[in-house]
C-alpha positions as a printed NumPy array, in Angstrom:
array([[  4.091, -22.863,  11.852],
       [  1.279, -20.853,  11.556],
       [  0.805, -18.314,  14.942],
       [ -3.063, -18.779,  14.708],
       [ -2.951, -22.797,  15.188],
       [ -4.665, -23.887,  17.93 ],
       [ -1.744, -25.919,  19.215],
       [  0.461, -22.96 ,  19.347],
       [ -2.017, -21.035,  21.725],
       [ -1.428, -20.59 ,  25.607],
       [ -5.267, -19.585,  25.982],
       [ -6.859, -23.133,  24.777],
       [ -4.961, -25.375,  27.21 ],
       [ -5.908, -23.172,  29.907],
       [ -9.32 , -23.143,  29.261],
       [ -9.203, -27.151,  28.773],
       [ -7.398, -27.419,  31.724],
       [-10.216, -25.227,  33.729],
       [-13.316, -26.878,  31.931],
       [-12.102, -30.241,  32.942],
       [-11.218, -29.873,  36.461],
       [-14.137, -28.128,  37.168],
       [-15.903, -31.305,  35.662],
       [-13.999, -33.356,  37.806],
       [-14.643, -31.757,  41.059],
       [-18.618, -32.274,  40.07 ],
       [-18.898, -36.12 ,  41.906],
       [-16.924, -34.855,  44.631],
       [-19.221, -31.534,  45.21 ],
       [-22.265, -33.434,  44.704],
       [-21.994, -35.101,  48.158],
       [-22.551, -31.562,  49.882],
       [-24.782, -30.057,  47.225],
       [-22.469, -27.39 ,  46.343],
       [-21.463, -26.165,  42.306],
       [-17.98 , -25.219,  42.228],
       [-18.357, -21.55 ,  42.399],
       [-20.092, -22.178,  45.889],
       [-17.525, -24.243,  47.282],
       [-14.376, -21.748,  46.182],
       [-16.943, -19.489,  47.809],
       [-16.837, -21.465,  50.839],
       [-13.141, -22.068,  50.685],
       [-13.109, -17.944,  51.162],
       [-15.574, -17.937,  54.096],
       [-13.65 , -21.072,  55.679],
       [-11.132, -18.849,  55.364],
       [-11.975, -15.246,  56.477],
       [-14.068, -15.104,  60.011],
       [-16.222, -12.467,  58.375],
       [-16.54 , -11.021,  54.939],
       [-18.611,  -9.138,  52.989],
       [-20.062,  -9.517,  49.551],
       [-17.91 ,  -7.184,  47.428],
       [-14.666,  -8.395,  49.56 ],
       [-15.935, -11.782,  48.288],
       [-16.688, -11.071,  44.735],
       [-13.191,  -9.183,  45.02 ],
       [-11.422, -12.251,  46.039],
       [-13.311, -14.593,  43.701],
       [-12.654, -11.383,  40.758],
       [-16.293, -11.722,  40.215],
       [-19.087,  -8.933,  39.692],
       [-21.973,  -8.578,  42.097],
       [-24.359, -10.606,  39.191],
       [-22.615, -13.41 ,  40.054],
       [-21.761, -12.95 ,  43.421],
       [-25.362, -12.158,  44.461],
       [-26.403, -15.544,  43.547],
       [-24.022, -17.64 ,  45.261],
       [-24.201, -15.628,  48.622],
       [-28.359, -16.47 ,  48.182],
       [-27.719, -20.183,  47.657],
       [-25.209, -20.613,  50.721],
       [-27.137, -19.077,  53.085],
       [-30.437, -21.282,  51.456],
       [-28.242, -24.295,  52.41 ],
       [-27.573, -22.626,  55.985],
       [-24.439, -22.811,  55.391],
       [-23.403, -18.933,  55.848],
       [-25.642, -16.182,  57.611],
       [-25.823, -12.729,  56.868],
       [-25.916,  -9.856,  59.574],
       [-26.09 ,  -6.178,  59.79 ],
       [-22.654,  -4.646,  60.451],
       [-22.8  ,  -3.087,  64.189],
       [-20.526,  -0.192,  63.115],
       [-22.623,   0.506,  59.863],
       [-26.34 ,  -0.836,  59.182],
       [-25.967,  -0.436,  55.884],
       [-22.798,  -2.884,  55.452],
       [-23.884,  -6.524,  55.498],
       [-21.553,  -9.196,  57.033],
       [-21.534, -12.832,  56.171],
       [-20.413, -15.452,  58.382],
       [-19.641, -19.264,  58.158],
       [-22.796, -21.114,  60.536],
       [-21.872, -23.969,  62.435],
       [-23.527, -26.329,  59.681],
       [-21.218, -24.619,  57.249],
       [-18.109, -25.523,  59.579],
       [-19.333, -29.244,  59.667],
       [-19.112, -28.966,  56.046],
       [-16.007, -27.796,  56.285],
       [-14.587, -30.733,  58.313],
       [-16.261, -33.327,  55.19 ],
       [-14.658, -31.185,  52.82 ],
       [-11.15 , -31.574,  53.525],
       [-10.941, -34.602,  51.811],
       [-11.917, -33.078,  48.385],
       [ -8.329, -31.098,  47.784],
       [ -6.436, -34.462,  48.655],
       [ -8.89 , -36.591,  46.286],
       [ -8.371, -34.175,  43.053],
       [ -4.619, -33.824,  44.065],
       [ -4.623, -37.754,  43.203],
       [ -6.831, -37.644,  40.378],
       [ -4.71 , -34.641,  39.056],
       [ -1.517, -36.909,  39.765],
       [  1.357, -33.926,  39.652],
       [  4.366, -34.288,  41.342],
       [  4.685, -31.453,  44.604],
       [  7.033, -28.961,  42.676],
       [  4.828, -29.733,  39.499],
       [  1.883, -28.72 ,  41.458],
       [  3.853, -25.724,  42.782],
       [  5.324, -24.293,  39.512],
       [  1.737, -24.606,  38.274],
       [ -0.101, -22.725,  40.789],
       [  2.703, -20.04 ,  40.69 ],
       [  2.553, -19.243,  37.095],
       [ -0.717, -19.485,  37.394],
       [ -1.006, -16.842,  39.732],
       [  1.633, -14.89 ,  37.735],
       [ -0.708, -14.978,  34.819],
       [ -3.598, -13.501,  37.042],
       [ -1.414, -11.091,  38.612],
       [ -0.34 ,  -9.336,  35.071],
       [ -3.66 ,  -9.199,  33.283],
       [ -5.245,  -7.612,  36.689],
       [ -2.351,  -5.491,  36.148],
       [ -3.147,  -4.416,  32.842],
       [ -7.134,  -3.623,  33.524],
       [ -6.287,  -1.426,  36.302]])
């Protein structure tokens, strides 16, 4: 078997895989107005009382070009603010606004309704995420 065939290649399911659930989550995103980036985005603020941008972008393991953007349309949609740091004026702190925890309260439906449409069994699910994470974990490995 040739080591070049497509079939043979760990990289192209992934990237299947990720193109196609991101399409999925579309219909259920459109409902709040959010892309996917901006709702894992929101899934970090939900998540962390306060946060800055690079601790964000650090999380998401994406640059400030991309970052910068996504901040800008939350808090455009009201549903994050931005504040000076009161230890440092120069550190900016982002915070989830009360319209942003509404969302959050609409949104918890979305992880149960692509956990059907995804259809794995619980360990299936679980194996998945954790050699998923595995994967992550050694190629941030290897650029540090």
């Amino acid at each position: 078997m040739d080591v070049l065939s497509l079939d043979r290649q760990i990289c192209f399911p992934l990237w299947l895989c990720a193109k196609e659930i991101t399409r999925a989550y579309g219909p259920l995103l459109e409902e709040f107005d959010l892309t996917y980036t901006q709702y894992i985005a929101m899934l970090y603020f939900w998540q962390h009382s306060e946060s800055t941008a690079s601790e964000l972008g650090q999380a998401m393991h994406l640059g400030p070009n991309t970052t910068t953007p996504v901040i800008e349309r939350l808090l455009e949609k009201g549903y994050i603010e931005r504040k000076k740091s009161k230890d440092d004026a120069r550190r900016q702190i982002i915070s989830v606004t009360p319209k942003g925890e509404e969302l959050k309260v609409s949104a918890v439906k979305i992880p149960q309704e692509m956990g059907a449409c995804i259809a794995l069994e619980p360990e299936e699910a679980m194996t998945l995420h954790r050699l998923l994470y595995k994967i992550v974990s050694r190629l941030d490995k290897e650029k540090a």
